[in-house]
Structures are given as structure tokens and as C-alpha cells.
N, C-alpha and C positions, 0 to 999 in steps of 0.2 A: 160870562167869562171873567167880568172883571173882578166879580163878587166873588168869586173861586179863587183869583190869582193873591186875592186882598185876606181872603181865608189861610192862603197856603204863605203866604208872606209872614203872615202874623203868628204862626204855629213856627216857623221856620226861625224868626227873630225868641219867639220867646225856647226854643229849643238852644240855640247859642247862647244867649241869658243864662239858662238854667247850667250850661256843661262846663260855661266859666269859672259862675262862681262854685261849683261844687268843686271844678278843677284845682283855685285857689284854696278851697277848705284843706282839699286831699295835700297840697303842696306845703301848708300853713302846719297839716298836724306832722309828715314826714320830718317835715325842717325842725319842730320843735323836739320831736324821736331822735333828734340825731343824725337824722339820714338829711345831710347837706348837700350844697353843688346838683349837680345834675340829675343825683339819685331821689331829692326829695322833688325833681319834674317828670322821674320816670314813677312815681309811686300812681300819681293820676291817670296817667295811659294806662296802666296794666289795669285799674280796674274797673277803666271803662272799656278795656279791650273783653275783657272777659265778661261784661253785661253786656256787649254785643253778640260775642259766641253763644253767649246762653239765651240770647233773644233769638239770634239766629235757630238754633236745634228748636225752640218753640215751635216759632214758624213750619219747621217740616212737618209737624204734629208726628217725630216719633222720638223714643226716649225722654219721655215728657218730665219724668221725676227726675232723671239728672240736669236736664234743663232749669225747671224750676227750682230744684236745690243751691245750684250755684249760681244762679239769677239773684235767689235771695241772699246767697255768700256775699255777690259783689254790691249788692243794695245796702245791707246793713253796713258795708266798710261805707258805701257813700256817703248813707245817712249818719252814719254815727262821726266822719268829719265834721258834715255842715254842723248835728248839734252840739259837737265838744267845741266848736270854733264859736258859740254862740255866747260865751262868757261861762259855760258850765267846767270848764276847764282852765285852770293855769299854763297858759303856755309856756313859764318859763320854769314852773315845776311840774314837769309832765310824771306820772307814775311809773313804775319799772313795769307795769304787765303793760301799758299801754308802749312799752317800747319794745316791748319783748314783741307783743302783737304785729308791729310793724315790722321788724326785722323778718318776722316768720311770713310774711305776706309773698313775699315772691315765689316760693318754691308754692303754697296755697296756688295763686295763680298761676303759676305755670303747670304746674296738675291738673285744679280746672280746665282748661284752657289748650290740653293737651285731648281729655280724655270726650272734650265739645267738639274737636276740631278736628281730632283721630279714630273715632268711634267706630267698629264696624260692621258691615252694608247688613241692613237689615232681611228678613223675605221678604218684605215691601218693598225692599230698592230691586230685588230679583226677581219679583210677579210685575215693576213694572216693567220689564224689559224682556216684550216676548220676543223680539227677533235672536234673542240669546236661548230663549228655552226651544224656540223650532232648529236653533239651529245642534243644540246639542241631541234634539230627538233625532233631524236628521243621521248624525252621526250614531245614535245606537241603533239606527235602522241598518246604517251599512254593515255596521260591524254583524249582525248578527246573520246566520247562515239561512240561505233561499235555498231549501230542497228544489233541486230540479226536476220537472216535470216525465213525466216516465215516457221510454222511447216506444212511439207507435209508428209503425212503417206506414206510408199513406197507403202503399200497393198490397200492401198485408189486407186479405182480405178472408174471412170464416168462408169454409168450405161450402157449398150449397146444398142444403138435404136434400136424402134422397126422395123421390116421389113415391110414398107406397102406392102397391100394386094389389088393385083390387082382388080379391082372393073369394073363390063361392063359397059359398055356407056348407055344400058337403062337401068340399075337400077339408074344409077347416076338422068338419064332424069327424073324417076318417081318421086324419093326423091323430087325433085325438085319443083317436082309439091305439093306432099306434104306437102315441107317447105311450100310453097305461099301457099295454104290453110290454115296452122297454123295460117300465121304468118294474114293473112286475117280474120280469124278468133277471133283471139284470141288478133294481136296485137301488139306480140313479135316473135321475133325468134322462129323458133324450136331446141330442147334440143337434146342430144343424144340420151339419156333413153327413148323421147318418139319417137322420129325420128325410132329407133330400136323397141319396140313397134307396131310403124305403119306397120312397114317394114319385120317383123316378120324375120329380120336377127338376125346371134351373136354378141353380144358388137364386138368385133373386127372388124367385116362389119359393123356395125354403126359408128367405129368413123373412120374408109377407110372413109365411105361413106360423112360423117362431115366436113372430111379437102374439100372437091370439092365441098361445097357449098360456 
């Protein structure tokens, strides 16, 4: 534990180390630009505000190319203080593009730094949020229409056939004969009513007798 806390102490001192003096670089070349008073202590925030927005969208792992773009936008402004403050620069004849560069820096940053911090929600941010997609499916389930079941009476109930009535083989034969003379006769089939008729049985042995012709 104590090997860890002596780890995280010494990462932690030399991260304060590093954000000073760059802080100093950034403030050293704004002051020399021109940009006095408080504007050349605001040049340093802004763009370590914006290497953190752009570190931050790393981290999500999505929109990785505008991440890394403006990661290295805010890196090169860093680096390119510390090494103009390293004696490769006059600071008290600073160049007109290097003043121009600095003046244009804020509206730079505040783009970056708009479009890290405004960005928007990816399908990843919406596949990971299913209680939003059950809950819109529930909704297109209501919405959509439930045919209603068709109406069956319970007491509804199909009539019961009737029982045929055994019927002998010669009366069947006679009928038979009969039909063919009707139908000889007359042209058409023979009918029940008169089949029964002929046959001087009861409707119900005439129409036995019907279905076996």
C-alpha cells in the first residue's frame, strides 16, 4: 500500500511540475503577443481546458478522430510555448503570425471545445440504454390495433346428425328402378316427396332411401 501511495504521490508531484511550467510558457508567450493583464493567464486555461475535453471524448472510445485532432491542436499550442520560451524566440520581438496565432486562439478553442463537450448521442449511447428501447417498443405495441377475437356463443352449439336408418338392399333395388323410370319418363331426377310417394314409406325412409341413389 505504501509502495502504491509513494507511486501515485510521485506521478501526481511530477504532473503539477509539468502543468506549471507549461502554464508559465503559455502565459510568457501570450504576454509577449500582446495579450496582457489577465488575458495572457486566461491563454493557459483555455488550452488545457480543451486537452482535457479532448482527452475526456478519448476515453469514451467514440469519435476518436475529432478527439485525437484537437488533442493534437491543444498539444502543439503547449508544446510549441515551452520550445519558443526556450531561447528559440525573442520575446521582445515576437513575429506578427505568432501574434496573429494567439489572438485567433480563442474562438480555435472555443470550437474545439464546443463541438468535444456538445457532440451528439451516438447509437452507442442508445443500444446502451435498453430500458429506453423496451420502453418505446412497449409503446408501438399499444399503439397498434388487437383484432378482437370472433364472437362464439358458449350455449351455441351444431345441431346433432341425424342417425341413418338402416334401409334393406331390396327396397334400395326397387327405388332404383323407380328413380330410372322417373327419370325416363319425365327426364329429371327423382325428388324425395315423390320417391316417398311412390314408395309409400316415411320421409325419413325416403330420404335413407335418397342418399343410395
Amino acid at each position: 500500500m505504501r509502495a502504491q501511495l509513494a507511486r501515485v504521490d510521485a506521478v501526481l508531484i511530477q504532473a503539477v511540475i509539468a502543468a506549471a511550467l507549461s502554464f508559465a510558457h503559455l502565459h510568457d508567450i501570450a504576454s509577449a503577443a500582446g495579450q496582457d493583464g489577465w488575458k495572457a493567464w486566461a491563454y493557459p486555461i483555455s488550452v488545457d481546458l480543451l486537452l482535457v475535453a479532448a482527452w475526456r471524448r478519448l476515453r469514451t472510445g467514440e469519435a476518436k478522430a475529432a478527439g485525437w485532432c484537437w488533442f493534437v491542436i491543444a498539444l502543439t499550442a503547449s508544446l510549441g510555448a515551452n520550445v519558443a520560451t526556450a531561447g528559440l524566440l525573442d520575446m521582445n520581438h515576437v513575429p506578427a503570425w505568432l501574434r496573429i496565432l494567439v489572438a485567433g486562439w480563442p474562438a480555435v478553442a472555443f470550437l474545439g471545445g464546443t463541438l468535444l463537450a456538445h457532440a451528439a448521442p451516438t447509437t452507442l449511447d442508445q443500444a446502451a440504454d435498453p430500458d429506453k428501447d423496451n420502453e418505446v417498443h412497449d409503446r408501438a405495441e399499444a399503439l397498434e390495433p388487437h383484432p378482437e377475437p370472433p364472437a362464439h356463443p358458449a350455449d351455441e352449439q351444431e345441431p346433432p346428425e341425424r342417425p341413418a336408418l338402416p334401409v334393406p338392399a331390396a327396397l334400395v333395388a326397387h327405388a332404383r328402378k323407380v328413380a330410372a323410370e322417373h327419370h325416363t319418363r319425365t327426364g329429371t331426377p327423382i325428388d324425395t316427396p315423390t320417391l316417398r310417394a311412390r314408395l309409400g314409406v316415411p320421409e325419413p325412409m325416403a330420404e335413407a332411401i335418397a342418399t343410395h341413389l
